[in-house]
TORFIMI-633621 format. One record per residue (C-alpha): residue number from 0; residue in one letter; x, y, z. Coordinates in steps of 0.001 Angstrom, whole numbers. Example, Ala and Ser with C-alpha at 12.3 -4.5 7.8 and 13.67 -1.06 7.14 Angstrom:
TORFIMI-633621
<0 A <12300 -4500 7800>> <1 S <13670 -1060 7140>> 
end
This chain:
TORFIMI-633621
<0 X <133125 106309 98485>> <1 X <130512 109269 98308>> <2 X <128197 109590 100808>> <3 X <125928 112296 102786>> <4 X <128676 114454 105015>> <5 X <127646 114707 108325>> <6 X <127025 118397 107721>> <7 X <123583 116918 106441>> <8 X <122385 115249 109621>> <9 X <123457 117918 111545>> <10 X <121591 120390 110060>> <11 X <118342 117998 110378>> <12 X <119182 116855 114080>> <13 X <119044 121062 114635>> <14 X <116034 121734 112507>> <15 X <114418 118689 115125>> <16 X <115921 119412 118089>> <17 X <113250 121519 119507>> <18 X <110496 118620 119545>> <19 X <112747 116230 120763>> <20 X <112031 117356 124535>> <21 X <112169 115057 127071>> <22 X <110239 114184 130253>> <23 X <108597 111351 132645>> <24 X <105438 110593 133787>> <25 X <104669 107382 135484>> <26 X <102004 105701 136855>> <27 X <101999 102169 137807>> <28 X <99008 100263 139763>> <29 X <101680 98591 142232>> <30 X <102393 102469 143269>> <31 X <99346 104201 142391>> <32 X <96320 101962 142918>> <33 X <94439 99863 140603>> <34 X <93212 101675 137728>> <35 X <89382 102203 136979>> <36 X <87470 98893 136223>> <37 X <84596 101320 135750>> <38 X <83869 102426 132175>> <39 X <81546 105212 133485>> <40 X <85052 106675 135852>> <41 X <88170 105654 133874>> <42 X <91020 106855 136244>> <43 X <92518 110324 134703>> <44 X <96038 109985 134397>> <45 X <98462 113252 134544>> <46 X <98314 117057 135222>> <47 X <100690 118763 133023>> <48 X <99211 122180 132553>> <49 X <99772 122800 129289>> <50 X <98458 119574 127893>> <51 X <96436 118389 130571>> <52 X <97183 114956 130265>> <53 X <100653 113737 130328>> <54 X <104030 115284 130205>> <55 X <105992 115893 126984>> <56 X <108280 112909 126439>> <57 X <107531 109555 127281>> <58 X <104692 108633 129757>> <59 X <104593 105211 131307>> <60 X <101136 103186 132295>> <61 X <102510 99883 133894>> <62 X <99708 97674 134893>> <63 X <97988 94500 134816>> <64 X <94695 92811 134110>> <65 X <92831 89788 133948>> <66 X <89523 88406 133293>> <67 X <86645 90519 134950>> <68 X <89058 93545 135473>> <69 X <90226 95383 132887>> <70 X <92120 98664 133274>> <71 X <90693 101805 132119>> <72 X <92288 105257 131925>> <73 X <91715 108533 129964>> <74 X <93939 111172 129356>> <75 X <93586 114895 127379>> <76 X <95636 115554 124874>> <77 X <96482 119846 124892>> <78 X <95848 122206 121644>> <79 X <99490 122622 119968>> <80 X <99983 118767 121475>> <81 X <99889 115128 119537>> <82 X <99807 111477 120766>> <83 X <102527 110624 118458>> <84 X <103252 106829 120038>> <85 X <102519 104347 122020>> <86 X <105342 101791 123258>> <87 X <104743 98620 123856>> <88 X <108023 98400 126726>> <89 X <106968 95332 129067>> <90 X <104655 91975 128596>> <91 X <104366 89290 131112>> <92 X <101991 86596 130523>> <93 X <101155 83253 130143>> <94 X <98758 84016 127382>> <95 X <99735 84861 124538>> <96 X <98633 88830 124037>> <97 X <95895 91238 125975>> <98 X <93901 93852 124463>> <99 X <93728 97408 124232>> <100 X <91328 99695 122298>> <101 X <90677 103488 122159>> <102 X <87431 105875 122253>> <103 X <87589 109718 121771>> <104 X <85900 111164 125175>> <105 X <85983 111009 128801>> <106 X <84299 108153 129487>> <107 X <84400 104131 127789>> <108 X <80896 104281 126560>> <109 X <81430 100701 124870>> <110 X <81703 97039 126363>> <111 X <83935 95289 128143>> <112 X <84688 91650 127380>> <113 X <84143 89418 124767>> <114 X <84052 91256 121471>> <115 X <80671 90503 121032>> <116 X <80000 93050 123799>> <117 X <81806 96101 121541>> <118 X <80383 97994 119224>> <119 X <83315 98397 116681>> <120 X <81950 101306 115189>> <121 X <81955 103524 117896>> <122 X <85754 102731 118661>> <123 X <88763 104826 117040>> <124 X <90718 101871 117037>> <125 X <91724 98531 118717>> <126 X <94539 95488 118812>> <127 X <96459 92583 120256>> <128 X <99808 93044 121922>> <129 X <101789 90231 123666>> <130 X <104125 87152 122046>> <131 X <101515 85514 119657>> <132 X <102197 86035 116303>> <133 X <99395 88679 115258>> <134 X <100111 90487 118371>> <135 X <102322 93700 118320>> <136 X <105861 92937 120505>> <137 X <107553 94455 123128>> <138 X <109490 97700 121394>> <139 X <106596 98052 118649>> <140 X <104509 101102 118195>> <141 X <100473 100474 118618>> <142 X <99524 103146 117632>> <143 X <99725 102419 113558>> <144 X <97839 99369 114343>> <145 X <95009 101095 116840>> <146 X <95036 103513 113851>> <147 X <94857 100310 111001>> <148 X <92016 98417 112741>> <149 X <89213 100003 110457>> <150 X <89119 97645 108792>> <151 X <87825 95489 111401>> <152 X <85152 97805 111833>> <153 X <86513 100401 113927>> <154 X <86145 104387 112844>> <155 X <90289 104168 112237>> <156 X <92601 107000 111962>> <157 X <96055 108010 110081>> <158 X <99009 109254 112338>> <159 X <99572 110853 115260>> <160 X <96180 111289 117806>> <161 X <95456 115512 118053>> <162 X <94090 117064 120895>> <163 X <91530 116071 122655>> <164 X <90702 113683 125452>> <165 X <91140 109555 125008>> <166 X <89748 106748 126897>> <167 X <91796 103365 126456>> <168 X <90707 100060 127811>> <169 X <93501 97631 128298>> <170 X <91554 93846 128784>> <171 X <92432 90164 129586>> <172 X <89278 87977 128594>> <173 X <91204 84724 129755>> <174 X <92844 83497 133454>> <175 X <95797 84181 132952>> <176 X <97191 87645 134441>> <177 X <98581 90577 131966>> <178 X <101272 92408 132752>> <179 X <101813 95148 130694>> <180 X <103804 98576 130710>> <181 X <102848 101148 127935>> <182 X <104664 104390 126811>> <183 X <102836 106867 125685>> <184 X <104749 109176 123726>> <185 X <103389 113173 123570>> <186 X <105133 115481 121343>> <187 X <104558 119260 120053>> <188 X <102794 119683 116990>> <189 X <105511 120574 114328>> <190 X <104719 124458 113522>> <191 X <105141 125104 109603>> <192 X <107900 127239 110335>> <193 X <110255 124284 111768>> <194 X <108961 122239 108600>> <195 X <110971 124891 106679>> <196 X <114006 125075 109105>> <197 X <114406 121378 108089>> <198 X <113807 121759 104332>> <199 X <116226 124109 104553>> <200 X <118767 122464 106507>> <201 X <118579 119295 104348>> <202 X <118591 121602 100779>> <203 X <121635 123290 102727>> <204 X <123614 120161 103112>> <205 X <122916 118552 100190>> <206 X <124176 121599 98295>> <207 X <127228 121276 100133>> <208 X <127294 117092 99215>> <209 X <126964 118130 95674>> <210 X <129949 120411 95482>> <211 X <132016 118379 96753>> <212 X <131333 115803 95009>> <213 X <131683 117574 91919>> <214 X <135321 119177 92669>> <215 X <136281 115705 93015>> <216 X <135168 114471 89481>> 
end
């Protein structure tokens, strides 16, 4: 049975090895206090100096929220630096999902609420997460659907958030508590030059697959 040697994923498990750093920053409200309710003075979350905001790696937010107290937190993303995910790891509710939506700056300069309070336009993105069907699930990425929700009238985006500095309101607009935990995944921008190191390692590899292949015809 032909198939790709294991030469082939070596070489691209090297050529990614050096973005695939890992470290741990946690904050959770139990721990750390209750997170802004403010949208004027989000709390600022991290102090890595390089990227000012979180550590490279994962970064957990564990919280919770409920009707007239929503959690809001910003965060700076450093130059060479991406937001490349965001985990949903933990949900604990009796409703069925809570809220979270993003604004580039330091500050939530938008509503709180209802949606009838938001002005979508102003808003890089926004979505559900919890159990209910439209809602992303524990062990999903929100970030493709923060990124997707232009089309509910939100400014939208494609991939992973650059540098810069983020403001994300997590919300529960019912009585029931939300109990959330959050990873937020930060990971070097790939240089060109480890692009190539891949390409090269996968062209290298499949060379090899081909010859053998053929001296076995």
């Amino acid at each position: 049975m032909n198939h790709i040697p294991s030469l082939l994923l070596a070489g691209l498990a090297f050529g990614l090895v050096s973005t695939a750093q890992a470290a741990s920053f946690l904050f959770t409200e139990s721990g750390d206090g209750d997170l802004s309710n403010i949208p004027a003075s989000p709390t600022i979350l991290g102090d890595h100096p390089s990227t000012v905001g979180f550590s490279i790696g994962s970064n957990f937010v564990r919280g919770s929220t409920v009707t007239g107290d929503p959690d809001i937190f910003s965060f700076t993303v450093g130059v060479g630096y991406q937001l490349s995910a965001i985990q949903l790891t933990s949900y604990a509710s009796t409703d069925l999902r809570g809220f979270i939506a993003v604004q580039s700056g330091s500050i939530w300069n938008n509503g709180v609420g209802a949606g009838g309070n938001f002005t979508r336009s102003t808003i890089l993105g926004y979505t559900h997460f919890g159990t209910h069907a439209t809602a992303a699930k524990v062990g999903q990425d929100l970030l493709d659907n923060l990124g997707a929700s232009s089309a509910g009238g939100a400014i939208g985006f494609s991939g992973p958030l650059g540098a810069g500095t983020y403001t994300f309101l997590v919300q529960q607009t019912a009585a029931a508590v939300v109990n959330y935990e959050f990873d937020l995944q930060l990971t070097p921008v790939p240089e060109p030059g480890e692009y190539a190191m891949v390409a090269g390692a996968l062209l290298g590899g499949f060379a090899v697959w081909r010859r053998r292949s053929v001296s076995r015809v």
